[in-house]
ZAKOLTI-474493 format. One record per residue (C-alpha): x, y, z; residue number from 0; residue in one letter. Coordinates in steps of 0.001 Angstrom, whole numbers. Layout:
<sites>
{{X; Y; Z}; NUM; "A"} ...
</sites>
This chain:
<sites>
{{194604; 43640; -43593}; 0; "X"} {{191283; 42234; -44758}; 1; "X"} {{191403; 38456; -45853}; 2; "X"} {{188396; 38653; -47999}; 3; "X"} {{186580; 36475; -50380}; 4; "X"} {{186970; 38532; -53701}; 5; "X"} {{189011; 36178; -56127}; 6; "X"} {{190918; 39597; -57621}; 7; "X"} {{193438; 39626; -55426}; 8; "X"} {{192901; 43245; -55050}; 9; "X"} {{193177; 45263; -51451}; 10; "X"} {{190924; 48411; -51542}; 11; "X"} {{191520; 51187; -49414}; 12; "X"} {{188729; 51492; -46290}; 13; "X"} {{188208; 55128; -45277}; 14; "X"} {{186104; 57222; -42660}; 15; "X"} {{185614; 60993; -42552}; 16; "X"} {{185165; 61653; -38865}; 17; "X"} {{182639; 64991; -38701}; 18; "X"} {{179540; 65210; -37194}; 19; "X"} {{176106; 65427; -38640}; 20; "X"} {{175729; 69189; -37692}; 21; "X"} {{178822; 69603; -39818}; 22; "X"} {{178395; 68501; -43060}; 23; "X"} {{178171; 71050; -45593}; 24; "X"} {{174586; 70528; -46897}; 25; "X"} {{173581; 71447; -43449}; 26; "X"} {{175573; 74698; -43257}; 27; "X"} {{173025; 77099; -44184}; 28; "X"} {{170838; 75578; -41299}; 29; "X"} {{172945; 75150; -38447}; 30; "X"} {{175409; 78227; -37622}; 31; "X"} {{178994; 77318; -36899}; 32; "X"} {{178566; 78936; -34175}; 33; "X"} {{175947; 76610; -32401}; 34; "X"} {{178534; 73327; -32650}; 35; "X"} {{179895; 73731; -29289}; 36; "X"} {{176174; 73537; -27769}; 37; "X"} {{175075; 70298; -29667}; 38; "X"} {{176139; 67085; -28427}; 39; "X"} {{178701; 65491; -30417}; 40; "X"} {{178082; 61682; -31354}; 41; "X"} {{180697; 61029; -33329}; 42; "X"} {{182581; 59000; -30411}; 43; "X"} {{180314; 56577; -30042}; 44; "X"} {{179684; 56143; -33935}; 45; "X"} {{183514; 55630; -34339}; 46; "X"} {{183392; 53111; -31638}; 47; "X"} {{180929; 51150; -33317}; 48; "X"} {{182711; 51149; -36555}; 49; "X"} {{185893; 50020; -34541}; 50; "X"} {{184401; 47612; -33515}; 51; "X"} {{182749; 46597; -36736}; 52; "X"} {{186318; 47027; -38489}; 53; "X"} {{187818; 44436; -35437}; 54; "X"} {{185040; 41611; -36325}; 55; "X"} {{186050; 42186; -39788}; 56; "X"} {{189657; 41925; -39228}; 57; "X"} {{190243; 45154; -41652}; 58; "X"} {{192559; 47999; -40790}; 59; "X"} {{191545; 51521; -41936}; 60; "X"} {{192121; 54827; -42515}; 61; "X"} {{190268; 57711; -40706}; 62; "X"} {{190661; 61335; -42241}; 63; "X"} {{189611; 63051; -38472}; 64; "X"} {{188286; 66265; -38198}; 65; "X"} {{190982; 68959; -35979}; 66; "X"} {{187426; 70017; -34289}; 67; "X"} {{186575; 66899; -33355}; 68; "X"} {{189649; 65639; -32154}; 69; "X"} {{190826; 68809; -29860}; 70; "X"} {{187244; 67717; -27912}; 71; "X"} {{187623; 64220; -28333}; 72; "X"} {{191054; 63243; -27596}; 73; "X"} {{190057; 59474; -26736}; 74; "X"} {{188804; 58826; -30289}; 75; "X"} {{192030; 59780; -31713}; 76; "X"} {{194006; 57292; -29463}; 77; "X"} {{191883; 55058; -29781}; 78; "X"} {{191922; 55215; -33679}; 79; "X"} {{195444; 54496; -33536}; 80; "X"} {{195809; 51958; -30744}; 81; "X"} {{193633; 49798; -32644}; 82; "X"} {{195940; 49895; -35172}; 83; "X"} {{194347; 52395; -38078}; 84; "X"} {{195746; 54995; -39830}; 85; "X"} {{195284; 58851; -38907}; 86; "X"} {{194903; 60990; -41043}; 87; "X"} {{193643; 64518; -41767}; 88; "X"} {{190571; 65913; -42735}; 89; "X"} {{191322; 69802; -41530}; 90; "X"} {{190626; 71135; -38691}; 91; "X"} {{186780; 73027; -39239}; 92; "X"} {{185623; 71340; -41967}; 93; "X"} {{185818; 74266; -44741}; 94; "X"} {{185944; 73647; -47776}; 95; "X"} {{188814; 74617; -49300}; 96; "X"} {{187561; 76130; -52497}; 97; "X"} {{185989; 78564; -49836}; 98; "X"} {{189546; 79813; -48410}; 99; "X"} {{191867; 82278; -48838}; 100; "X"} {{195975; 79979; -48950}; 101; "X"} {{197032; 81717; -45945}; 102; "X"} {{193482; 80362; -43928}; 103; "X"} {{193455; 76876; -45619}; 104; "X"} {{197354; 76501; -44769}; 105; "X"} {{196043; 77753; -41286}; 106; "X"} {{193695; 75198; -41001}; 107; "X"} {{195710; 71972; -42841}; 108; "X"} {{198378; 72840; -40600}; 109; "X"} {{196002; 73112; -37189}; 110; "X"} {{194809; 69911; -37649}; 111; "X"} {{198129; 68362; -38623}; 112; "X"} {{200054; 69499; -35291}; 113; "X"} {{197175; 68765; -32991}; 114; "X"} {{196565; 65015; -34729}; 115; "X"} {{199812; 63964; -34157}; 116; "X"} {{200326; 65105; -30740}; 117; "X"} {{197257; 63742; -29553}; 118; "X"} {{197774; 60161; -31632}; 119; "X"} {{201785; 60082; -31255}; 120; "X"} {{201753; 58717; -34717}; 121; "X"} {{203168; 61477; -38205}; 122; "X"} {{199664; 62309; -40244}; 123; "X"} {{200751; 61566; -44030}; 124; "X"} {{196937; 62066; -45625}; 125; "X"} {{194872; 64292; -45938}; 126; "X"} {{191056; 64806; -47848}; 127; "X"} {{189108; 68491; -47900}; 128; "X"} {{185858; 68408; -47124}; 129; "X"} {{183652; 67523; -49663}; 130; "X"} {{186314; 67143; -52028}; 131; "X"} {{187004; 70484; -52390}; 132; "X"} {{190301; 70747; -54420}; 133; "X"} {{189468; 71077; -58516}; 134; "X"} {{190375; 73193; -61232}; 135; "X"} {{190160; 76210; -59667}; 136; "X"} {{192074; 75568; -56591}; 137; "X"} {{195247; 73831; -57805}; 138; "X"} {{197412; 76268; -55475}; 139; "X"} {{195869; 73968; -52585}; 140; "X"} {{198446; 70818; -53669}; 141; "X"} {{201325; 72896; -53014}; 142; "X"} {{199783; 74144; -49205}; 143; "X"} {{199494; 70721; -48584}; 144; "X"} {{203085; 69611; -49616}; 145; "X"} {{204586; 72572; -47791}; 146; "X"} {{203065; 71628; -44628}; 147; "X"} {{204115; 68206; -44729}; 148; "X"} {{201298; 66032; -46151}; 149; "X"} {{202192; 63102; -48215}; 150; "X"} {{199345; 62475; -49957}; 151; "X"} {{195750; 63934; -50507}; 152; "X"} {{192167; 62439; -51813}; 153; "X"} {{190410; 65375; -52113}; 154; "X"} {{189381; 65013; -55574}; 155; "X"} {{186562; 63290; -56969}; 156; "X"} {{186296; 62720; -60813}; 157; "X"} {{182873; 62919; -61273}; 158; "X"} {{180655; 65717; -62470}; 159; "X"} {{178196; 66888; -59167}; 160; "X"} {{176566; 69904; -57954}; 161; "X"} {{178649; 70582; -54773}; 162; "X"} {{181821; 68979; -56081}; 163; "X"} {{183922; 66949; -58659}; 164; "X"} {{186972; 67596; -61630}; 165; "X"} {{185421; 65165; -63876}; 166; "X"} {{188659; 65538; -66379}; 167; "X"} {{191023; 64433; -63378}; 168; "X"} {{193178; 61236; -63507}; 169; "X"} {{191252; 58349; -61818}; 170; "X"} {{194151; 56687; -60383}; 171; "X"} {{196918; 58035; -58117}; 172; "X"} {{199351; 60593; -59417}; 173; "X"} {{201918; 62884; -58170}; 174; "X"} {{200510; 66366; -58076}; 175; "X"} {{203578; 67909; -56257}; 176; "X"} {{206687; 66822; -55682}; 177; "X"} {{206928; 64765; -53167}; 178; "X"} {{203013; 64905; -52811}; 179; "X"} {{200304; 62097; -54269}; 180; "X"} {{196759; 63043; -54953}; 181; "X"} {{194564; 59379; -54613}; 182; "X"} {{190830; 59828; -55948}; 183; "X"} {{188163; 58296; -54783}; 184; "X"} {{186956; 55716; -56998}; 185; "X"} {{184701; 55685; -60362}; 186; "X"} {{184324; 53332; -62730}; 187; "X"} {{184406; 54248; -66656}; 188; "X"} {{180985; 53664; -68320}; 189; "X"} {{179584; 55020; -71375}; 190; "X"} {{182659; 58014; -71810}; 191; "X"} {{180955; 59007; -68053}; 192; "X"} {{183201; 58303; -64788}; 193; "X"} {{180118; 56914; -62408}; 194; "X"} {{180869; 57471; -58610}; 195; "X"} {{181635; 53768; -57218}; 196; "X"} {{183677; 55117; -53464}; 197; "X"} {{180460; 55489; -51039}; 198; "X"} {{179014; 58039; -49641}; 199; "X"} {{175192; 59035; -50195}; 200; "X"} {{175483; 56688; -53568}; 201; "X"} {{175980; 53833; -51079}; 202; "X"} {{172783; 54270; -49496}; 203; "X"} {{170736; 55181; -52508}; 204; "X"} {{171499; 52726; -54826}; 205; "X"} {{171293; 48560; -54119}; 206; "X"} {{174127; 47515; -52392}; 207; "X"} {{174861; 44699; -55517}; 208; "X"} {{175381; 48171; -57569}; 209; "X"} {{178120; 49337; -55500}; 210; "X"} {{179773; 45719; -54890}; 211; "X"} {{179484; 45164; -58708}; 212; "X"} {{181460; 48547; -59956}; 213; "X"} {{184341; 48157; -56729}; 214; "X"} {{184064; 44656; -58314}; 215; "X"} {{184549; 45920; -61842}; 216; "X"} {{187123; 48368; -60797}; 217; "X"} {{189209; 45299; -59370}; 218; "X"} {{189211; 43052; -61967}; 219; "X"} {{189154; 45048; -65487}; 220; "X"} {{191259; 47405; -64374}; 221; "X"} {{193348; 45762; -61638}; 222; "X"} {{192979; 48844; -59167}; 223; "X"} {{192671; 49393; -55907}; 224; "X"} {{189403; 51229; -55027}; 225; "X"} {{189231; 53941; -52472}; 226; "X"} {{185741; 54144; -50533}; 227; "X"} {{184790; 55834; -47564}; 228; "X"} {{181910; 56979; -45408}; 229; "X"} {{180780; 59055; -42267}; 230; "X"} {{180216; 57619; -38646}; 231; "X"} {{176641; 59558; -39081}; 232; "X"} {{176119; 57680; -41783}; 233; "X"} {{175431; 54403; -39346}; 234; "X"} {{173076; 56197; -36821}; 235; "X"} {{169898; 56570; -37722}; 236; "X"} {{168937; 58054; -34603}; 237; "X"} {{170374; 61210; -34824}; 238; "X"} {{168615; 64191; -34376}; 239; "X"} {{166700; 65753; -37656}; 240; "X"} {{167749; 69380; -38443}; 241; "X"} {{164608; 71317; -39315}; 242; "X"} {{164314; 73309; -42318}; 243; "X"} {{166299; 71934; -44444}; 244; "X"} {{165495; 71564; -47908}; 245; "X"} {{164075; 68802; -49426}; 246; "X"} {{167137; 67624; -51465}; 247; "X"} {{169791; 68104; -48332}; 248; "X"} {{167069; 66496; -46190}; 249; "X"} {{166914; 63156; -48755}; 250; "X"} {{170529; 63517; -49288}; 251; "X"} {{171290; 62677; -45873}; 252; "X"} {{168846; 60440; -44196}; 253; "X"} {{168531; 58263; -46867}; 254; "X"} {{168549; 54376; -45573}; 255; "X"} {{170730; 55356; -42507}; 256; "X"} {{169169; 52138; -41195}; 257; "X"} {{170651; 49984; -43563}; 258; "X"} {{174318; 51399; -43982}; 259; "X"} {{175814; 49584; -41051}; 260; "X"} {{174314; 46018; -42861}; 261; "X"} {{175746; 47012; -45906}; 262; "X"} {{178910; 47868; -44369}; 263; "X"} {{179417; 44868; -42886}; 264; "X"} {{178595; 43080; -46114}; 265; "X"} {{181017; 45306; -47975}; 266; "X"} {{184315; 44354; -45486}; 267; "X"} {{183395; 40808; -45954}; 268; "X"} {{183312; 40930; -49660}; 269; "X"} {{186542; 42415; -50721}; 270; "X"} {{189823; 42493; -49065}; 271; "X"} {{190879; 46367; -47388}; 272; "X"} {{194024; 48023; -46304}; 273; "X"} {{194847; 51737; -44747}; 274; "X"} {{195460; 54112; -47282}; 275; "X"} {{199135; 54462; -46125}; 276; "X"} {{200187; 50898; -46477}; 277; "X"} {{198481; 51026; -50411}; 278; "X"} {{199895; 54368; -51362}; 279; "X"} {{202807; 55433; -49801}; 280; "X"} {{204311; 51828; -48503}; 281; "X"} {{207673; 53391; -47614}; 282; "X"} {{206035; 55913; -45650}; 283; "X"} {{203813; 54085; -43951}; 284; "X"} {{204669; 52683; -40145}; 285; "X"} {{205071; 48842; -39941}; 286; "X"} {{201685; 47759; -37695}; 287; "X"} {{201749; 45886; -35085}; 288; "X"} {{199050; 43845; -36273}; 289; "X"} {{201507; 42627; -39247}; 290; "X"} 
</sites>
């Protein structure tokens, strides 16, 4: 746990997706699922830059890991959870789930469930669908995802957005099934809009006093805990550029990559951050060692 500066007395929920660039869904059209095995995989070395960003900060977090990544990556789960974070899930081949059938997205959650814990040794409580992919039309996924074990989800985002979003959703956490929690990322209530305030490309468009202010807003109006994440891709600006993608994708994603990191670090100083488990499901969650 983070011993921040922000007077609130708030702790905020840290979170990473762990995908590749050549995975996101923007890029899908562009890059054949088919070609991943051939293109080299950076996400190892961008999680162990954010681990070691996280240590210097003295925050624990939680990373929702990608199945694919972690069957061909086994030392990035370990070391995920030897340095004391949560696991979590984040399906095994990053589909969304608005695109699946129940019987292939309980394929899939399950998949990446088995093969997370036995490479990390540790149970995987959460899980969060690609590109928050659970919304009105997809309810059925909630009770997948409690049948196979999953504690809680935060696969919904409350916002109104071309790719995603259930803008009528509850903002806070709520049981969904029994025995199942879904935890939204965060937006803050503005003008009768919910305004997206959790990361992600917002992060890097807007000024990084815009995002501190609404988390900041968010934790002292309405004494919650916020829920941000972002991507390891999302602090390497040296990737490799996809060509042909569309303007919009192509802005989307390389926006400021060479300031995220900076802002990062800026972020885990100025608020105080926990693992998702240890905010939202206390009893579940294992005692760390770090405690």
């Amino acid at each position: 746990m983070s011993a921040g500066p922000s007077a609130s007395g708030v702790r905020n929920a840290m979170t990473i997706d762990v995908e590749d660039y050549f995975q996101v869904s923007a890029f899908a059209p562009y890059i054949p699922r088919a070609d991943w095995e051939r293109l080299h995989c950076r996400a190892p070395q961008n999680v162990a830059r954010i681990l070691d960003l996280l240590d210097e900060a003295g925050v624990k977090a939680t990373f929702f890991t990608l199945g694919w990544i972690a069957e061909r990556h086994a030392q990035l789960v370990r070391d995920i959870v030897a340095r004391g974070h949560e696991l979590a899930s984040h399906g095994y081949g990053h589909e969304r789930a608005s695109d699946m059938s129940p019987t292939a997205f309980s394929d899939d959650v399950r998949r990446a469930k088995a093969l997370l814990e036995d490479l990390g040794g540790v149970p995987v409580l959460g899980y969060r669908a690609p590109s928050f992919s659970i919304g009105v039309g997809n309810l059925w996924a909630f009770d997948v995802l409690a049948e196979a074990g999953y504690r809680y989800s935060s696969s919904v985002y409350p916002i109104q957005h071309d790719h995603y979003g259930m803008p009528d959703a509850p903002r806070w956490a709520h049981p969904v099934r029994d025995g199942l929690i879904e935890v939204p990322v965060t937006t803050c209530r503005m003008g009768g809009r919910n305004l997206p305030s959790s990361g992600g490309g917002y992060f890097r468009l807007l000024p990084y006093g815009v995002s501190r202010w609404l988390i900041d807003k968010v934790n002292r109006e309405e004494r919650q805990s916020a829920v941000f994440y972002f991507h390891p891709w999302e602090i390497d600006p040296d990737q490799p550029r996809v060509r042909g993608v569309d303007a919009k994708s192509r802005f989307r994603h390389y926006l400021n990559l060479s300031r995220t990191e900076g802002r990062i670090r800026r972020l885990l100083s100025d608020f105080s951050w926990a693992r998702m488990d240890e905010l939202f499901t206390p009893d579940l969650a294992p005692r760390p060692a770090h405690a």
